[in-house]
C-alpha positions as CSV (number, residue, x, y, z in Angstrom):
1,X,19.7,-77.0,-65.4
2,X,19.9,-73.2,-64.9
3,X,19.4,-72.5,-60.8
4,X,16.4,-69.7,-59.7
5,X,18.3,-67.1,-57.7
6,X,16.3,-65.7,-55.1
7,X,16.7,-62.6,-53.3
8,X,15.9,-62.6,-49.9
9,X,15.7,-60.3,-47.0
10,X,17.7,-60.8,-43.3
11,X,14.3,-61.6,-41.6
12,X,13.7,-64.3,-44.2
13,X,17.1,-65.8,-44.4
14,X,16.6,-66.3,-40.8
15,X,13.4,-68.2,-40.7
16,X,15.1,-70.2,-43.3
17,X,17.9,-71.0,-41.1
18,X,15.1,-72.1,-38.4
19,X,13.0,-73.9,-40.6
20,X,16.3,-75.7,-41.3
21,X,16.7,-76.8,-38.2
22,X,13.2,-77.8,-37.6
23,X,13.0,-80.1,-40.5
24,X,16.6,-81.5,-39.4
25,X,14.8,-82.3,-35.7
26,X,17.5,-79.7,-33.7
27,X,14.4,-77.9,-32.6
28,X,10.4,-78.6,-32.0
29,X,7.6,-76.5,-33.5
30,X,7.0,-75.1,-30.5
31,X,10.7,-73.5,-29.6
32,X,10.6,-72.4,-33.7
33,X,7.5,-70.5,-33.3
34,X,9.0,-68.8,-30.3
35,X,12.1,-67.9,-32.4
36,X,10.2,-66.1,-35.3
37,X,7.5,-64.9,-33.3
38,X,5.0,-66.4,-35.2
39,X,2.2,-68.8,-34.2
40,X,2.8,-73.0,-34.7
41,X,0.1,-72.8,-36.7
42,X,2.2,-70.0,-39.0
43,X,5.7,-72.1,-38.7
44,X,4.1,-75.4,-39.7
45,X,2.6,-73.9,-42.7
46,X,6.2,-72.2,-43.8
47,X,7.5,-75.8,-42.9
48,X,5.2,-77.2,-45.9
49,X,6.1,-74.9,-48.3
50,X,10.2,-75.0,-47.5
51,X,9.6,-78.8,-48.0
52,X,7.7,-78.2,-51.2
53,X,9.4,-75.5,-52.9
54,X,13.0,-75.4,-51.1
55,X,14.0,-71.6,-50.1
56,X,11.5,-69.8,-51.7
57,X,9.1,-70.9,-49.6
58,X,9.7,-68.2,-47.0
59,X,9.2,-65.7,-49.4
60,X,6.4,-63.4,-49.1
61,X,3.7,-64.8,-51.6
62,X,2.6,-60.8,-52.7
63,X,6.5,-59.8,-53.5
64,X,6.5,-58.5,-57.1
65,X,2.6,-59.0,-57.5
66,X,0.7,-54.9,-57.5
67,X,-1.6,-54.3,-54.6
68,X,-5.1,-55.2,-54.1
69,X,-5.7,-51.8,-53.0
70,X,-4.2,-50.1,-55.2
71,X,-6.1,-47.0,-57.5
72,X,-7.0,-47.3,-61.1
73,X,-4.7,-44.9,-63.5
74,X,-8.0,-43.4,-64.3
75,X,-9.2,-42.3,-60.9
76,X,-5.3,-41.2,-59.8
77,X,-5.6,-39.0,-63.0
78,X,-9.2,-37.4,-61.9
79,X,-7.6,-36.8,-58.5
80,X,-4.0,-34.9,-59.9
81,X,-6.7,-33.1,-62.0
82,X,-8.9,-32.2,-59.2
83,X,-5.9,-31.0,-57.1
84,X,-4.4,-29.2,-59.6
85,X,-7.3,-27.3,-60.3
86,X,-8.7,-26.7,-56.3
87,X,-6.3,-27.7,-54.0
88,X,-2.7,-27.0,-55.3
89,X,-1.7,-25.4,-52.0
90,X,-3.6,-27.5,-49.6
91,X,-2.2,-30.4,-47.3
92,X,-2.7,-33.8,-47.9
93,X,-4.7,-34.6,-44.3
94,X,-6.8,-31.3,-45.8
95,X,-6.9,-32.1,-49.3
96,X,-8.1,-35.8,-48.7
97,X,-11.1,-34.8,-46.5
98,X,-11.9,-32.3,-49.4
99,X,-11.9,-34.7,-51.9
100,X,-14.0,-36.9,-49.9
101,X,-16.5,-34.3,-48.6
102,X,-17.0,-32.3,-52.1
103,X,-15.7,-34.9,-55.3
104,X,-16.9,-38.3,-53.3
105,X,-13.2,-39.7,-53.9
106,X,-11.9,-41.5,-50.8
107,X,-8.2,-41.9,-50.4
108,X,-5.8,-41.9,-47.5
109,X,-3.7,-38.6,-46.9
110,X,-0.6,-40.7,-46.7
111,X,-1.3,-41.9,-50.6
112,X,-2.3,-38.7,-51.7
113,X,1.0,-37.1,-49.6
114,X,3.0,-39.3,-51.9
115,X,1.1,-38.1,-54.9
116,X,1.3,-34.9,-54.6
117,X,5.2,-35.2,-54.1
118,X,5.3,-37.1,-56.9
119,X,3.4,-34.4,-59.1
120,X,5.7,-31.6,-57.7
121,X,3.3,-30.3,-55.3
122,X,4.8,-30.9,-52.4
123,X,8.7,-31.5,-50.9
124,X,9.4,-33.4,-48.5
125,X,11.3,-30.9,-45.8
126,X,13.5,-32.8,-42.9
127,X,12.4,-32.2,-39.3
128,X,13.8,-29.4,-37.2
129,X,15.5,-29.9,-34.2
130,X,14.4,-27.8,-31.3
131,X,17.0,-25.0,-30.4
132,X,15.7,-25.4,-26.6
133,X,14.4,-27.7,-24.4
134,X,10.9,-27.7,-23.0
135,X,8.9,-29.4,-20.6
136,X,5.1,-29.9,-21.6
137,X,2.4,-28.5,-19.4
138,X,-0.2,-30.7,-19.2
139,X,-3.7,-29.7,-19.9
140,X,-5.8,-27.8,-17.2
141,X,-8.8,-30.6,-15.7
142,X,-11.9,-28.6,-16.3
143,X,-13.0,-26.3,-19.2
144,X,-13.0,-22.9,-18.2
145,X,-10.5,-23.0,-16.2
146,X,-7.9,-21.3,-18.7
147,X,-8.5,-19.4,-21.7
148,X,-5.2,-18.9,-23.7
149,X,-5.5,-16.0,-25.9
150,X,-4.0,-14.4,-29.0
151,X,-4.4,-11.9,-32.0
152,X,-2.8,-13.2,-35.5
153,X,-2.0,-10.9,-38.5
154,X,-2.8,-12.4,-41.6
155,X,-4.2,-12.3,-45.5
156,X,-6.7,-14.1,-44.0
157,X,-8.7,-13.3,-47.0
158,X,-5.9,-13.1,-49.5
159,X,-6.1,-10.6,-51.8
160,X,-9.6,-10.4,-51.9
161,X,-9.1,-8.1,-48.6
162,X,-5.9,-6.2,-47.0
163,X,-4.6,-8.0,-43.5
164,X,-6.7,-8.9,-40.5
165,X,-5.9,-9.8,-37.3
166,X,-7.7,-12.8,-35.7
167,X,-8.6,-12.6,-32.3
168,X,-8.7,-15.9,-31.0
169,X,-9.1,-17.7,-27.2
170,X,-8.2,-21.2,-26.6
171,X,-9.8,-23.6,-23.6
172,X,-6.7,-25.0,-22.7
173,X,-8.4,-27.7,-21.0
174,X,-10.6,-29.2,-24.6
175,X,-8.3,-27.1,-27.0
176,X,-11.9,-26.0,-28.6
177,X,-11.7,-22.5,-30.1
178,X,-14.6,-20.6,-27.5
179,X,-14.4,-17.2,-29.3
180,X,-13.1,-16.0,-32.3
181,X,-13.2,-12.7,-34.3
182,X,-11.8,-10.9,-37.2
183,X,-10.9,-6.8,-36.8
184,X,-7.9,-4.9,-37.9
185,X,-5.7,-4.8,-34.7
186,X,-5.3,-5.8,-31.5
187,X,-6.5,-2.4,-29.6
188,X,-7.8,-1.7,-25.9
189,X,-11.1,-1.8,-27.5
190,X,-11.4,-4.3,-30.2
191,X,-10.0,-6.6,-27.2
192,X,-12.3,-5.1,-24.9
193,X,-15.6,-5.8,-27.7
194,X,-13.9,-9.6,-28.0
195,X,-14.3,-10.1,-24.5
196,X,-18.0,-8.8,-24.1
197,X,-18.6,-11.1,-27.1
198,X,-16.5,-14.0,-24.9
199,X,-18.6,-13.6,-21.5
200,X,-22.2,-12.7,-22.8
201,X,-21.5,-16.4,-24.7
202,X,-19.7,-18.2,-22.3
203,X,-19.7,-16.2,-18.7
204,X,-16.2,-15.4,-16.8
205,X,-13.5,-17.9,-17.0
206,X,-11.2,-18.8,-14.0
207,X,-7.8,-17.4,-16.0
208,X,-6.5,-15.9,-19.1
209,X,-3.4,-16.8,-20.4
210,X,-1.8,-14.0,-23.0
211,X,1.7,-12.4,-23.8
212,X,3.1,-10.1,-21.7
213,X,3.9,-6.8,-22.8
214,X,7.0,-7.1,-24.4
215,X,6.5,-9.9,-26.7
216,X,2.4,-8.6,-27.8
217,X,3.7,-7.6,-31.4
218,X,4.7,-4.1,-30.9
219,X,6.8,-3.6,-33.5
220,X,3.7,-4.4,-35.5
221,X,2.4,-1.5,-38.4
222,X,-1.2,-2.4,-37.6
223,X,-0.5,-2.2,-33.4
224,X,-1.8,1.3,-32.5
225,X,-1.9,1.6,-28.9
226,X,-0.3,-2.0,-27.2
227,X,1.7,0.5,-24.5
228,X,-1.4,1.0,-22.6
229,X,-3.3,-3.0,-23.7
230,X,-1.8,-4.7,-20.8
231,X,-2.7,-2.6,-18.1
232,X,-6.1,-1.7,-19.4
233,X,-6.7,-5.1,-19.9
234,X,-5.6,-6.0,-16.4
235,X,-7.8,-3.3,-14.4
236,X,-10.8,-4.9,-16.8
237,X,-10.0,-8.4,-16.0
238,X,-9.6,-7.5,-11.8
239,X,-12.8,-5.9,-11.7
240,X,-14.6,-8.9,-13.3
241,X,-12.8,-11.2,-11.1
242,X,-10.5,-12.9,-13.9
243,X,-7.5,-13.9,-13.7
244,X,-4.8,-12.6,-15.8
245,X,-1.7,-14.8,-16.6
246,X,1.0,-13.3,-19.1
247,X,3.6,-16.1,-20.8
248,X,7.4,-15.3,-20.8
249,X,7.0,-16.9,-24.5
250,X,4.9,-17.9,-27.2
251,X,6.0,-21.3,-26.8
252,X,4.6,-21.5,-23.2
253,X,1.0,-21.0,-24.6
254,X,1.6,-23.5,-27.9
255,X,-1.7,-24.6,-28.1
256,X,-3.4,-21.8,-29.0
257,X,0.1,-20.7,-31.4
258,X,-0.7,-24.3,-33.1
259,X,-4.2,-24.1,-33.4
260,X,-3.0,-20.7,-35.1
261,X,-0.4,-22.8,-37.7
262,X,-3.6,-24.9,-38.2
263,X,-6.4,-22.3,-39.1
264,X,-3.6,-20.5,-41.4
265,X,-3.5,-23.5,-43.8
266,X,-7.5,-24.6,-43.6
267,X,-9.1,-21.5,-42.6
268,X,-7.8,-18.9,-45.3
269,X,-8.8,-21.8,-48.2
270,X,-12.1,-22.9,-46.4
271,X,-13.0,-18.9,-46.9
272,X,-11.8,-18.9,-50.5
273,X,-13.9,-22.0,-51.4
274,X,-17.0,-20.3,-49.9
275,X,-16.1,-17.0,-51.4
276,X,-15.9,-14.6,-48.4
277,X,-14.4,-10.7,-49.3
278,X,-15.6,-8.8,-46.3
279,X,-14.6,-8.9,-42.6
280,X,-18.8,-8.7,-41.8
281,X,-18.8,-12.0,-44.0
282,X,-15.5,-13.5,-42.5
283,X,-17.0,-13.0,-39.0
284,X,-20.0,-14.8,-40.3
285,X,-18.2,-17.9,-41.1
286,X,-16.4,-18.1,-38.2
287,X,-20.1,-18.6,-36.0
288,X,-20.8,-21.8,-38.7
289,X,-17.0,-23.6,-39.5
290,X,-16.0,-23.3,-35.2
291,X,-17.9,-26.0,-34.0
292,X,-16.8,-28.0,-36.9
293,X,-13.5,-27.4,-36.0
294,X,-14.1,-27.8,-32.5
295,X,-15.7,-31.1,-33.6
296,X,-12.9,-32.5,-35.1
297,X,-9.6,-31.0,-33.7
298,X,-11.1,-30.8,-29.4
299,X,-9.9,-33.2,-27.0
300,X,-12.0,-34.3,-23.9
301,X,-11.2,-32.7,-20.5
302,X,-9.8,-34.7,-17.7
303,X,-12.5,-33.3,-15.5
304,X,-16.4,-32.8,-16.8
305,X,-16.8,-29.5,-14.5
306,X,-17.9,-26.5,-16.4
307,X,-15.9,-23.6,-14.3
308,X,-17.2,-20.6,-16.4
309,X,-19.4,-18.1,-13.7
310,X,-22.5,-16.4,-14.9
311,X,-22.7,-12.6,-15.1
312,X,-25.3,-11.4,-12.4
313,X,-27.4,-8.3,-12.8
314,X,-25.2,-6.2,-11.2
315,X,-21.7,-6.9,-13.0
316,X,-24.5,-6.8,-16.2
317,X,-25.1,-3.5,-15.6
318,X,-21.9,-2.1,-15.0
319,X,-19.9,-3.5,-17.8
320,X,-20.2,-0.5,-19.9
321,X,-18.1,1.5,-17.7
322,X,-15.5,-1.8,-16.6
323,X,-15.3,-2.1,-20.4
324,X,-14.0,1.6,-20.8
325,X,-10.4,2.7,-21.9
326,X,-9.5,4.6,-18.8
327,X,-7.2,7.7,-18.3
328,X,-6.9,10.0,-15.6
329,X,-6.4,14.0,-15.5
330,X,-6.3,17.2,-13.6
331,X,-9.0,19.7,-13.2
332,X,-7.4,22.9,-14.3
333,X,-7.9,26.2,-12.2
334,X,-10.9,27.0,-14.3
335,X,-12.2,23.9,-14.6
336,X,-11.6,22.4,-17.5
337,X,-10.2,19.1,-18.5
338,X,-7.6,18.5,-21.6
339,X,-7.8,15.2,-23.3
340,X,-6.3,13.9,-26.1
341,X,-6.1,17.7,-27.6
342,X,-9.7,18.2,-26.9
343,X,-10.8,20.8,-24.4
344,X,-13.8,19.9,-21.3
345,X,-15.2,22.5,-19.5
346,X,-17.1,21.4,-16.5
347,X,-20.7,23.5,-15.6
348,X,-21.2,25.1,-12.8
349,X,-23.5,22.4,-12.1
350,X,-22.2,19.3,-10.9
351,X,-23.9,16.2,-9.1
352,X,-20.6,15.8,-6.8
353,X,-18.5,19.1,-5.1
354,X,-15.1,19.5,-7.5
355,X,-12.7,21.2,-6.6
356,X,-9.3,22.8,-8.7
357,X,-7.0,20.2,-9.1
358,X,-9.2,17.2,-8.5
359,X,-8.0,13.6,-10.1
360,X,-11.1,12.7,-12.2
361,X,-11.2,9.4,-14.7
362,X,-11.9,9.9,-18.5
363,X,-13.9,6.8,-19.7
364,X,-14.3,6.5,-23.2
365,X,-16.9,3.8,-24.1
366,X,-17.8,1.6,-26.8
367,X,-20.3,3.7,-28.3
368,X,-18.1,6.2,-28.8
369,X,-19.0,8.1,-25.7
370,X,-16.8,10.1,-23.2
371,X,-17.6,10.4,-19.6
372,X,-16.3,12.2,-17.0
373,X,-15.9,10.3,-13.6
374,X,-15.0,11.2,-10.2
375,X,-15.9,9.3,-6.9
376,X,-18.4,7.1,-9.0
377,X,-20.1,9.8,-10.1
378,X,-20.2,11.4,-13.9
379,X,-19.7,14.7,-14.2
380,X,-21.4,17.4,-16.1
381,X,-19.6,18.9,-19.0
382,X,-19.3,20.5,-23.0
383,X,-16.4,20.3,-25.4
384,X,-14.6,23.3,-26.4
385,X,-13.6,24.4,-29.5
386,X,-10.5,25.5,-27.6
387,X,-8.9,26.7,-24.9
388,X,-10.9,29.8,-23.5
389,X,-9.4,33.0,-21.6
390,X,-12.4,32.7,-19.0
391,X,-15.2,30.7,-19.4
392,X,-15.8,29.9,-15.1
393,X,-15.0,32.6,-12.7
394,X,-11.7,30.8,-11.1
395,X,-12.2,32.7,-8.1
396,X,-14.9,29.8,-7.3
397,X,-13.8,27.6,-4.7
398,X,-15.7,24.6,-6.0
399,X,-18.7,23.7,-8.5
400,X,-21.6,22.1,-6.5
401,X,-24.9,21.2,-6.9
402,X,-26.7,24.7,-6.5
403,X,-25.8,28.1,-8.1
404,X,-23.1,29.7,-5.9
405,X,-24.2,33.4,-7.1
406,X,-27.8,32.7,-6.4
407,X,-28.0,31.9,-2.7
408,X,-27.1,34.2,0.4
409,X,-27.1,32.6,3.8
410,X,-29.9,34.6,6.2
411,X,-28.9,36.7,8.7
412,X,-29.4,34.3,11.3
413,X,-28.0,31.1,9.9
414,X,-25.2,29.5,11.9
415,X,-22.4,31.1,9.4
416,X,-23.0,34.7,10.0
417,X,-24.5,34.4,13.9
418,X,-21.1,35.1,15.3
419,X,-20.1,38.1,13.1
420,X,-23.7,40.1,13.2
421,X,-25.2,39.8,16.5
422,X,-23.4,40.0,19.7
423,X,-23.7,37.1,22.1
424,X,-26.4,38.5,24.3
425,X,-28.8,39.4,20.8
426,X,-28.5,35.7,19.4
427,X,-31.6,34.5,21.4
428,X,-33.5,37.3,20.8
429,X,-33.1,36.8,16.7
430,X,-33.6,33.0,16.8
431,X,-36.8,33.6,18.8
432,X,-38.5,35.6,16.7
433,X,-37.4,34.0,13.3
C-alpha cells in the first residue's frame, strides 16, 4: 500500500508532537491546551481526529480547498474593466471607496491592492528608511489652538488649467482642513484675502504655525514677493492678536505636509471626475468635498474647548487697513511721495500738519486702493504723471488744515503784539479791539 505524504507546517508538526503525548498519557488535556494555546475544548477535538485519521488530522481542514469569500471571474473582470477605464492612477484605499460609492461593487482595498499589482497597475515599492530621527509632537488639546498652514503648487487641475497653488490651514488639534483656497501664488495679499476668508468663518485662532522665511519656496517661478510675506504677515497677525509660529522644517508641521500628499492623489481626480476647468469652479468644490474630507480623515480633540475668539466691532472695522501691504516713505521737500515708480503729491490741504521729510505709511488695500497714512490719519493726495519741477511752493514750512496764503494774523494777535506796539500801547489796542 502506497503511504499519503503530508506536508505540514512547524506549528502543526508541533501540535502533533503534543497530541502525541496526550494520547500516550505524558500530559493531561488541560497542560496540552496550555501548550498550543488553544482551548480543551479545541485540543480534544484535534485529539479525535489524530485518533481517526493519524497526522492529518492537525491539518487545517480549508488547505487546498478556494475561499468562501472569494470573487467570481466575472465580477473581478467588471472591476479590471472599471479601473482600467476610471481609475488607472488611483489608490486602492481610493479606488475601493469609488467603486463602492459610484459602480455598487464592494471590495476590500487590500484585494483590490493585489489586483491591481497583478494587472500592472501598481508596484510594490520597499519602505524608506528615515535619513533623521524625529520625535513626534503630540496634538494640541483644543481646536483652535493651532492652525498649521501652507501654500502647495500643483496641476491641481491637470491640463485642463496651468498650476495653482493651494492655500491650505490645518487644526492641528482635529487635523480637519478649516480653510482652503485655490490662487496662483502665495503673495502678501492672496494670504492676506485667505485669512479674512479664515476669521470672518471661524474668528482668531490662538497660533499659526507656517515656514519661516528661508524655507517658504523662494526659489519658486510663481513666488513674486515672499522677501516682504513674513514680516507683513507678522505685523497683520500682532495687531489681531495671533500668534505667529514659524517651523525650522517642513517635517516639524507634517500634518498639514501629509494632509497635502493626501489631497494630491484624491483631490486632483475627485475634480477630474466632476469635471472642474476654472479656479472660480475649483474654489467651489472645495466649500462641498471639505467637510467630507473632514468627515472621514479628522480625529477628535483631546479637549472639547473651541479656542477660536470672535471679531468685535471694532477689530471689524479696522481690518481693511490691518489687512494692507504696508511700506513706509519720505516726504520729499515739495511734498511729494515716490512709490513703486509712481509719483504722490500731497495738497496743500491736509487733515493732519506734515512737514518735509515726515515718515508716512503707504497702505495698499484689497480693493486696489492706495492710502496715505500718517499718525492714524490719511492724507490728502493725486498721482502724477511724473515728477514735476514745482508743483507746491517748497518754501512752505508745512501743509495744514487752512490755506497758508489766505490768512494774516491781526494786528493785535499775540504773534505780532511784541513787534508793532510798544509795551506801554498794548493795553490801549486790546481795549479798544
Amino acid at each position: 500500500m502506497q503511504q499519503q505524504l503530508i506536508s505540514m507546517t512547524q506549528k502543526e508538526l508541533l501540535r502533533y508532537e503534543i497530541i502525541q503525548n496526550l494520547i500516550k498519557g505524558c500530559i493531561n488535556g488541560t497542560e496540552a491546551a496550555k501548550q498550543m494555546d488553544l482551548t480543551v475544548r479545541q485540543v480534544k477535538n484535534i485529539k479525535a481526529r489524530v485518533i481517526k485519521e493519524g497526522a492529518y488530522g492537525v491539518v487545517h481542514k480549508n488547505r487546498g480547498r478556494k475561499s468562501n469569500k472569494k470573487l467570481p471571474e466575472t465580477k473581478i473582470n467588471q472591476i479590471e474593466t472599471i479601473i482600467k477605464e476610471k481609475y488607472r492612477d488611483f489608490g486602492p484605499t481610493f479606488a475601493a471607496e469609488k467603486l463602492y460609492e459610484n459602480h455598487q461593487i464592494k471590495i476590500s482595498d487590500e484585494t483590490l491592492r493585489h489586483l491591481m499589482v497583478k494587472w500592472g497597475l501598481r508596484t510594490i515599492k520597499p519602505r524608506k528608511q528615515p535619513k533623521k530621527m524625529r520625535f513626534w509632537r503630540p496634538r494640541k488639546d483644543n481646536y483652535g489652538e493651532m492652525q498649521q498652514f501652507d501654500g502647495s503648487y500643483e496641476h491641481w487641475l491637470e491640463n485642463r488649467a496651468g498650476e495653482l497653488c493651494l492655500l491650505l490651514s490645518v487644526d492641528d488639534a482635529t487635523g480637519k482642513i478649516t480653510h482652503a483656497r485655490f490662487d496662483y501664488n502665495e503673495s502678501v495679499m492672496t494670504v492676506f484675502k485667505f485669512w479674512l476668508g479664515y476669521f470672518d468663518k471661524n474668528g482668531l485662532p490662538v497660533s499659526v504655525y507656517l515656514d519661516k522665511f528661508s524655507t517658504y519656496k523662494v526659489n519658486h517661478k510663481n513666488v513674486v514677493d515672499n522677501k516682504e510675506l513674513i514680516t507683513q504677515l507678522q505685523r497683520t497677525m500682532n495687531q489681531m492678536n495671533v500668534k505667529l509660529i514659524t517651523a525650522h522644517s517642513p517635517e516639524a508641521k507634517g500634518r498639514v505636509e501629509r494632509i497635502f500628499g493626501t489631497l494630491q492623489d484624491r483631490l486632483i481626480k475627485e475634480m477630474r471626475l466632476a469635471g472642474i476647468s476654472s479656479t472660480k469652479d475649483a474654489n467651489k468644490f472645495l466649500e462641498e468635498y471639505i467637510p467630507k474630507f473632514n468627515a472621514q480623515f479628522a480625529v477628535a480633540p483631546r479637549r472639547k474647548a473651541n479656542l477660536h475668539k470672535k471679531l468685535n466691532k471694532q477689530l471689524k472695522e479696522s481690518l481693511p487697513q490691518i489687512f494692507s501691504r504696508q511700506s513706509y516713505r519720505k516726504v520729499n521737500n515739495d511734498y511729494t511721495i515716490m512709490f513703486e515708480n509712481r509719483y504722490f503729491q500731497l495738497t496743500k490741504e491736509q487733515p493732519i500738519t506734515v512737514y518735509k521729510r515726515d515718515t508716512v505709511i503707504i497702505e495698499e488695500h484689497l480693493d486696489g486702493g492706495v492710502k496715505i497714512n500718517l499718525n492714524g490719519r490719511y492724507l490728502n493726495y493725486f498721482v502724477l504723471s511724473e515728477r514735476p519741477k514745482k508743483i507746491i511752493d517748497v518754501k512752505l514750512p508745512a501743509l495744514t488744515r487752512r490755506k497758508q496764503s489766505d490768512w494774516k494774523p491781526p494786528l493785535n494777535h499775540p504773534w505780532r503784539r511784541s513787534f508793532v506796539f510798544k509795551p506801554q500801547e498794548r493795553h490801549s489796542v486790546s481795549s479798544r479791539v
